[in-house]
C-alpha positions as CSV (number, residue, x, y, z in Angstrom):
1,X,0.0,0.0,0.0
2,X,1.5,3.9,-1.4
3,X,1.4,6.0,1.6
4,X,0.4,9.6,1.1
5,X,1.1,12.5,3.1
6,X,-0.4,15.9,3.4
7,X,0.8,19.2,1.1
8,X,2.9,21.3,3.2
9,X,1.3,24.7,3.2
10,X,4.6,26.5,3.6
11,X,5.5,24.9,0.4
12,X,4.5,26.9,-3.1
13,X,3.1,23.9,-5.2
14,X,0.3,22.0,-5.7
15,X,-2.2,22.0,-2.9
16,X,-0.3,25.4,-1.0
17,X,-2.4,28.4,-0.4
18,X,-1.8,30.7,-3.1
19,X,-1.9,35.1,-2.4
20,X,-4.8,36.9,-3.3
21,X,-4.6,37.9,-6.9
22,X,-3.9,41.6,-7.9
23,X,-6.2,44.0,-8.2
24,X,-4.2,46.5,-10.2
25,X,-6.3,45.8,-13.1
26,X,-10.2,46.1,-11.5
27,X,-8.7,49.6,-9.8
28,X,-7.5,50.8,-13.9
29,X,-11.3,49.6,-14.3
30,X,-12.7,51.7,-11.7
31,X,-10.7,54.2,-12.9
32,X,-11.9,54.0,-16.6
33,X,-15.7,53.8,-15.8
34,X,-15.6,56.8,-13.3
35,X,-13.5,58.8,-16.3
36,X,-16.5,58.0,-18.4
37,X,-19.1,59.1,-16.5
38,X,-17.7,62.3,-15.5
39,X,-17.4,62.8,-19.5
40,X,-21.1,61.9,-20.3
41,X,-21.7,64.4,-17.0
42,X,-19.6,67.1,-18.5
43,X,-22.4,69.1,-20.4
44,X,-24.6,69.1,-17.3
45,X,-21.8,69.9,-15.5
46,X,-20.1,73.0,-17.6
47,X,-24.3,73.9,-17.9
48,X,-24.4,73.9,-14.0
49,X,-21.3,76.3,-13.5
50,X,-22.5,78.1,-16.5
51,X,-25.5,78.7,-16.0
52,X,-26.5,78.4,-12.2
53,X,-23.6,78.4,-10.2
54,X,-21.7,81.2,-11.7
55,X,-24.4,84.1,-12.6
56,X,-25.5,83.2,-8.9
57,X,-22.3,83.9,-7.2
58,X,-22.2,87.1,-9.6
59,X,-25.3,88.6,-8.7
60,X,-24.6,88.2,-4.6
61,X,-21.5,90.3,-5.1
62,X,-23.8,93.0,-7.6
63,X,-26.4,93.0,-4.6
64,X,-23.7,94.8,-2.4
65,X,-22.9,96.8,-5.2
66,X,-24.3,100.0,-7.1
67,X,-24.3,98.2,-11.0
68,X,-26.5,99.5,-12.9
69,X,-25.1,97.5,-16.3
70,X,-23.4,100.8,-18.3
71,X,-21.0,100.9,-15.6
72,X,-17.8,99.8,-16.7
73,X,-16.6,96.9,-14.2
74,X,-13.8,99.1,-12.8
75,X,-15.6,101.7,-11.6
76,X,-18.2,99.2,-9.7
77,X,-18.6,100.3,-6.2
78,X,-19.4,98.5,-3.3
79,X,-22.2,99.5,-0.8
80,X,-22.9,97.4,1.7
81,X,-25.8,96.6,2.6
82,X,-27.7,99.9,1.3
83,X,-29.3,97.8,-1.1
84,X,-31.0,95.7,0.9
85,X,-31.8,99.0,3.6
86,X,-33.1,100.9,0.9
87,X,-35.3,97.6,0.1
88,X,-36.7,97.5,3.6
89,X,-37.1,101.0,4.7
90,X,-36.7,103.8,1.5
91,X,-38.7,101.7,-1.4
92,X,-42.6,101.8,-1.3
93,X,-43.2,99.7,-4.6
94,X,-40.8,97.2,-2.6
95,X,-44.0,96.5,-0.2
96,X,-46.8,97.2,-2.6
97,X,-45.1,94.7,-4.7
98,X,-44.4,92.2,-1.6
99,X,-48.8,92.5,-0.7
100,X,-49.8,92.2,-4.6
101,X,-47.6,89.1,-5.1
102,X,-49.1,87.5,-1.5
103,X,-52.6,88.1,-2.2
104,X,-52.0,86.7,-5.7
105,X,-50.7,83.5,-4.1
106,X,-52.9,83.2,-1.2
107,X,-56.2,83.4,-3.6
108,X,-54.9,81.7,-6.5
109,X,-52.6,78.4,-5.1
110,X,-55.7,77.2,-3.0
111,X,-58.1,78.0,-5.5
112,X,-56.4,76.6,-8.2
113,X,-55.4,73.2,-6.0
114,X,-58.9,72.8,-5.4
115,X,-60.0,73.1,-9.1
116,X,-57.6,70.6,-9.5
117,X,-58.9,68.0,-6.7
118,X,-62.2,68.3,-7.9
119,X,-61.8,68.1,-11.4
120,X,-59.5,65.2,-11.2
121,X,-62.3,63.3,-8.7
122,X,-64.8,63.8,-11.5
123,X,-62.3,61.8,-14.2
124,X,-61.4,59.3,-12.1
125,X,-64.2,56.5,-13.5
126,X,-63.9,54.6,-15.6
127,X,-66.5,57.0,-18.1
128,X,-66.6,55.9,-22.2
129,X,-64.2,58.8,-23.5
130,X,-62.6,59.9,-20.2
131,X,-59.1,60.1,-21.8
132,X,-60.2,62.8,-24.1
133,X,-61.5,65.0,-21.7
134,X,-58.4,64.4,-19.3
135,X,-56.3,65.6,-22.4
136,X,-58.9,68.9,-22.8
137,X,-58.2,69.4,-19.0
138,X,-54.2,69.5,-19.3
139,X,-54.4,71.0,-22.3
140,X,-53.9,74.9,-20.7
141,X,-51.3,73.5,-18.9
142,X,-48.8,72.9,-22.0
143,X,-49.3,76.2,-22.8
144,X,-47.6,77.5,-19.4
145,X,-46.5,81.0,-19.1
146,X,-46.8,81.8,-23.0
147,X,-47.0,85.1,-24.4
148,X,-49.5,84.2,-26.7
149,X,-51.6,83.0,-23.9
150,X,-51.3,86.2,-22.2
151,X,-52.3,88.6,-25.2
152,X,-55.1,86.4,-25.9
153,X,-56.7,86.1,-22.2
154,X,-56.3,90.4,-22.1
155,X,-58.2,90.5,-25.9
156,X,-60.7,88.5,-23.6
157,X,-61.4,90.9,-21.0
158,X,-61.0,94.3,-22.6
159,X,-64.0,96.3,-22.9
160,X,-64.8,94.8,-26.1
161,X,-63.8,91.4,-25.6
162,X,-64.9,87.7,-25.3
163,X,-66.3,87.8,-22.1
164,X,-68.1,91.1,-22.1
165,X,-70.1,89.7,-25.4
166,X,-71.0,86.6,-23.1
167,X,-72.2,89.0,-20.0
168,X,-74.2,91.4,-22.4
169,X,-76.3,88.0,-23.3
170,X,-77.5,88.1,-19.9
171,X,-77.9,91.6,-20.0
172,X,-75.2,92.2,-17.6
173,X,-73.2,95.2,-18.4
174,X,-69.5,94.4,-18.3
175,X,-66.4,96.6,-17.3
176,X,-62.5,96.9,-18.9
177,X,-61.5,94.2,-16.4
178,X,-58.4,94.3,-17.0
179,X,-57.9,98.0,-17.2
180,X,-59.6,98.3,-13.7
181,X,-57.5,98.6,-10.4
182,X,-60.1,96.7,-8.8
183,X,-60.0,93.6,-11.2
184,X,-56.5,93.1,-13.0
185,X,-55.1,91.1,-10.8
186,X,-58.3,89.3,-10.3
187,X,-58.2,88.0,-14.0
188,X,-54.4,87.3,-13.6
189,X,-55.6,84.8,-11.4
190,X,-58.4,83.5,-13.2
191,X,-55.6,82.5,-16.1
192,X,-53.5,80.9,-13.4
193,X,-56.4,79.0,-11.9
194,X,-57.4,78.1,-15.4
195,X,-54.5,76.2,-15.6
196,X,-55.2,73.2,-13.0
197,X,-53.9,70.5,-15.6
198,X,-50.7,69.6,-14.3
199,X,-52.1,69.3,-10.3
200,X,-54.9,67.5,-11.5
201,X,-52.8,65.2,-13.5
202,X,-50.6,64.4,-10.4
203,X,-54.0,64.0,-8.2
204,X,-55.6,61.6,-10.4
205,X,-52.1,59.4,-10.5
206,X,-52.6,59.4,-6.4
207,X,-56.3,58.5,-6.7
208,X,-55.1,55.6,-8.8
209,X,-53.0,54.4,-5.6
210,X,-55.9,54.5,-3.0
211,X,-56.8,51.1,-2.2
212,X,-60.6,50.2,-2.9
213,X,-60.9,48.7,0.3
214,X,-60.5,51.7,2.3
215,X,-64.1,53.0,0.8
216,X,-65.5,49.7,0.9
217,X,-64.9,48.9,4.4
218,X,-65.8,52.8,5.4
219,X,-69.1,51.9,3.4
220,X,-69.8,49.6,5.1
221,X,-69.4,51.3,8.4
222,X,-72.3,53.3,7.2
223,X,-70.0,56.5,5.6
224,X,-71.4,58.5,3.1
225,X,-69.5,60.0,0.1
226,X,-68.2,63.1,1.9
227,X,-67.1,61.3,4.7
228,X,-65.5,58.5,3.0
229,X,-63.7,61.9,1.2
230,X,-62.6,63.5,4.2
231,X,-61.9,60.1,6.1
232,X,-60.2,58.2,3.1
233,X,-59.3,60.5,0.1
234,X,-57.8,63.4,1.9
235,X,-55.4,61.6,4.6
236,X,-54.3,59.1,1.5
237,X,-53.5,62.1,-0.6
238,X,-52.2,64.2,1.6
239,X,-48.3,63.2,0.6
240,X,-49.6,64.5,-3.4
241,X,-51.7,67.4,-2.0
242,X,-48.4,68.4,-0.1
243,X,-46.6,67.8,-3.3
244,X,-48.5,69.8,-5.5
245,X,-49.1,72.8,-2.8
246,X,-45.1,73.3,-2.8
247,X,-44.9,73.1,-6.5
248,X,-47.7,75.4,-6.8
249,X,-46.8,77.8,-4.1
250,X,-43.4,78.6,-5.4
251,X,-44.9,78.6,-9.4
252,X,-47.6,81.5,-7.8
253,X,-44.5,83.8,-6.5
254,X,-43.1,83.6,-9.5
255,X,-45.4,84.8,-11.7
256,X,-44.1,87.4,-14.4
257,X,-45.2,86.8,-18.0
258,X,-49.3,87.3,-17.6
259,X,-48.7,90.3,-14.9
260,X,-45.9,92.0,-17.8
261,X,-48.3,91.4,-20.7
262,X,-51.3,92.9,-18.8
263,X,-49.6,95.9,-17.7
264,X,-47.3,96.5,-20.9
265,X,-44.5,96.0,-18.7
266,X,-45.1,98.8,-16.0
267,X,-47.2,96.7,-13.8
268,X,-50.4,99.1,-13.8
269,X,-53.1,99.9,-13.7
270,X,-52.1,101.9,-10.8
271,X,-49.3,99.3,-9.8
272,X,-52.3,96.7,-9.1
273,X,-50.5,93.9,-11.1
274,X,-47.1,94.8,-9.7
275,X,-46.3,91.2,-9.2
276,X,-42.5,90.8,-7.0
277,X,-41.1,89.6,-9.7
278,X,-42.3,92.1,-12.5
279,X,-40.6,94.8,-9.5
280,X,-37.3,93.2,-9.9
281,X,-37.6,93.3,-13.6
282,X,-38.3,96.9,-13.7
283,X,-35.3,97.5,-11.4
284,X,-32.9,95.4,-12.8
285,X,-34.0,96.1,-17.2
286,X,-35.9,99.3,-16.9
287,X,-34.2,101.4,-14.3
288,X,-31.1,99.8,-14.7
289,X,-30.2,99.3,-11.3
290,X,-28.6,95.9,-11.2
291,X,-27.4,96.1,-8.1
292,X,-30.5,96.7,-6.7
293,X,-32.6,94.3,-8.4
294,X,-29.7,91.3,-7.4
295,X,-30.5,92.3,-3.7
296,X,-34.6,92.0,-4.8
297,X,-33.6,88.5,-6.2
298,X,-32.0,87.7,-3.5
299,X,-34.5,87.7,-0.4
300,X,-36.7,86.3,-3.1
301,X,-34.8,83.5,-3.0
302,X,-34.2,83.6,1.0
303,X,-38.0,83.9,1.7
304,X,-38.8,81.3,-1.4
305,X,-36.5,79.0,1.2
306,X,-38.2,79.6,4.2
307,X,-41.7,79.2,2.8
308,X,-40.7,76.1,1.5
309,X,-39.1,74.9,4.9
310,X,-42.4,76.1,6.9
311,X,-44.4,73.7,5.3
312,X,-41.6,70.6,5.5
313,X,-41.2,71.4,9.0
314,X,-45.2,71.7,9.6
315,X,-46.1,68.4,6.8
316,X,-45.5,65.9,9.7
317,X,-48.8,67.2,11.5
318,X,-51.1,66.2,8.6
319,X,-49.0,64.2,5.8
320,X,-49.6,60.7,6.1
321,X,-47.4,57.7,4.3
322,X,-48.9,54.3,3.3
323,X,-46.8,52.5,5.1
324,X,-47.6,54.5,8.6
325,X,-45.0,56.7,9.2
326,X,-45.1,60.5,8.9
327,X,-42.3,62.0,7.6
């Protein structure tokens, strides 16, 4: 009988415990894919210093400064923070502008949210030829912040326009609206209401995520429809409701295009469609105080931030999560 001994693991041969093999070729690897993707990353990249980063770093220093563009760079002088105390204290049409663009946004956000909701409540059966009339509801809302939509909705409630003619059938005399103090920015947020589309796009895709035995079992508890809606819909919803009334909030400061249209640019009649942002405009392109307007954009920005943190910080008393925990 051949005895056999055991390999000697000390020895380098068959049956010995070989070293790890090198990894100097998965690290050139590594290497090569993480080149790559900062190359396919470079035009959003170059965009992002190009366009965001930069021009924002630019107009901090121009909001301490008294640039009003045909100033050659050299002779650029810094101020402080007059800008912004001038803002605060020395501008009138800083306020006014401040109240016209908060009552536009307290009005229209809710109103138009809530066109939304209950348009996209009414679409969510399963009707013969609801697509279409989903399609007819978002339709406005491809057309945005246009131009042409603006010209068009002040045609429509001039003097002689569209919805004069449809008053007068009533025999209801009608008024310039939009050439009235007391209604311009009334119809500026009739347009912006009119536009519920995208909101009631994003409500329908929640209503399509609400279980069906929520209603039945509230049903059968003896809730009606409106409680079933205020018991069921609303808490299920209330992560897209949140989700839409940030979007929409921020989308209601920032209206411009409607509010310049309207008012040729000046925001009349009598400063009653002097929307914040239209201000800044005027400050920055018509009075050509750069400077200026770059402190305006500024605590835009700042109080855009702390609106937007109010209501992350206050969403965890009434947004609820499917799976049970409030964010």
């Amino acid at each position: 009988m051949a005895l056999t001994t055991a390999p000697d693991p000390t020895r380098r041969g068959t049956g010995s415990v070989r070293p790890p093999a090198t990894r100097r070729g998965t690290g050139r690897i590594r290497h090569g894919e993480g080149l790559a993707g900062y190359v396919f990353l470079s035009p959003w990249l170059i965009g992002l210093m190009g366009i965001t980063a930069i021009p924002m770093l630019l107009s901090l220093y121009l909001s301490f400064t008294n640039y009003d563009i045909l100033t050659p760079w050299s002779e650029v002088e810094w101020v402080g923070l007059a800008n912004y105390e001038r803002m605060f204290t020395a501008d009138p049409s800083w306020w006014h502008s401040v109240r016209v663009t908060l009552r536009f946004a307290l009005i229209a956000v809710p109103l138009k949210l809530a066109a939304a909701l209950g348009v996209a409540l009414l679409l969510n059966r399963a009707w013969r030829g609801v697509g279409l009339f989903r399609g007819l509801f978002y339709l406005p809302s491809l057309l945005g912040g246009s131009v042409a939509l603006a010209i068009v909705w002040v045609n429509m409630f001039n003097r002689d326009g569209a919805f004069n003619s449809f008053l007068a059938l009533f025999g209801i005399e009608g008024k310039p609206w939009v050439n009235d103090p007391d209604w311009a920015l009334e119809t500026l947020m009739v347009l912006a209401i009119w536009q519920f589309g995208a909101p009631m796009v994003i409500f329908l895709a929640g209503l399509k995520q609400v279980p069906t035995e929520l209603y039945e079992a509230a049903a059968v508890d003896g809730a009606g429809k409106f409680r079933q809606f205020v018991s069921v819909t609303l808490p299920m919803l209330s992560p897209v409701i949140f989700f839409n009334l940030v979007l929409e909030t921020i989308n209601g400061f920032q209206g411009f295009t409607a509010a310049f249209v309207l008012s040729n640019g000046t925001g009349g009649p009598i400063d009653s469609t002097l929307m914040y942002t239209l201000n800044l405009y005027i400050a920055g392109f018509t009075d050509l105080e750069m400077g200026y307007a770059s402190a305006m954009a500024w605590v835009f920005l700042i109080a855009i931030a702390l609106i937007t943190a109010v209501f992350f910080s206050t969403g965890r008393f009434w947004v609820h999560y499917s799976d049970g925990e409030d964010r």
